[in-house]
Steps between C-alpha positions, in 0.01 A plus 500: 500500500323375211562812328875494537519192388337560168686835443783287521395218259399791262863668520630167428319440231553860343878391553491183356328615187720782428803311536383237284419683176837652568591099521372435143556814341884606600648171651785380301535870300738630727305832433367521855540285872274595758430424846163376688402688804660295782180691765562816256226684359773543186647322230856560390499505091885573412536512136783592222759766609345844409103393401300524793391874412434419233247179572383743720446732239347222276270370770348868556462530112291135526276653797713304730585637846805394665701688693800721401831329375768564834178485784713261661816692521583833716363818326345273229864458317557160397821559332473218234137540434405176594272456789121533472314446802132330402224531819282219389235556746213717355357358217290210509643161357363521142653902450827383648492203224452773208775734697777271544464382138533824364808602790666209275415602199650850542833312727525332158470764304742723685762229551496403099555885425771494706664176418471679120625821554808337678561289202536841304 
C-alpha cells in the first residue's frame, strides 16, 4: 500500500510541475491552453490552429520526445493540428523541469511563426 501511495504522490507531482511551467510560460499568450490529468496519465496541450506538427517537429529537433501531433484523435488526424498529447510520467522531476521549458519554448516559437505568416 505504501507503494501505491507514493506512485501516486509522484504522478502528482510530475503533473503539477508540468502544468505549471506551462502556467508561467504560456498563460495569458493565448498561444496554448492545456488540461491537467483529471486520474490521466496525459496532458491535453491544444495550441494555435495548424502548429502542433510543427512543435512537434521543433521539440524532436531540441531532443525532446513528445508524442505525435493528432495521438489523440482517430487514425492520428487532428484536423486543425492542434492537439499534442504530453505523458509526463517517465522522467524524473528535474528532466521534466528542462523538458517542459523547452515544449514552451518551441509552442512559442511555432505559434509566433504562425501569428507572422498570417499577418502576411
Amino acid at each position: 500500500m505504501p507503494y501505491v501511495l507514493a506512485s501516486r504522490l509522484d504522478e502528482a507531482r510530475r503533473d503539477y510541475t508540468a502544468t505549471r511551467i506551462f502556467g508561467e510560460q504560456l498563460d495569458g499568450t493565448g498561444l496554448a491552453t492545456w488540461a491537467r490529468p483529471n486520474g490521466g496519465c496525459f496532458i491535453a496541450l491544444s495550441v494555435l490552429d495548424g502548429c502542433a506538427r510543427e512543435v512537434v517537429r521543433l521539440a524532436a529537433e531540441a531532443d525532446i520526445a513528445v508524442t505525435p501531433a493528432g495521438a489523440t484523435h482517430p487514425y492520428g488526424d487532428d484536423p486543425n493540428d492542434t492537439v499534442i498529447r504530453i505523458g509526463p510520467t517517465y522522467p524524473v522531476l528535474e528532466e521534466l523541469e528542462r523538458i517542459a521549458y523547452g515544449i514552451t519554448v518551441c509552442v512559442r516559437r511555432a505559434g509566433h511563426e504562425r501569428l507572422i505568416a498570417q499577418q502576411n
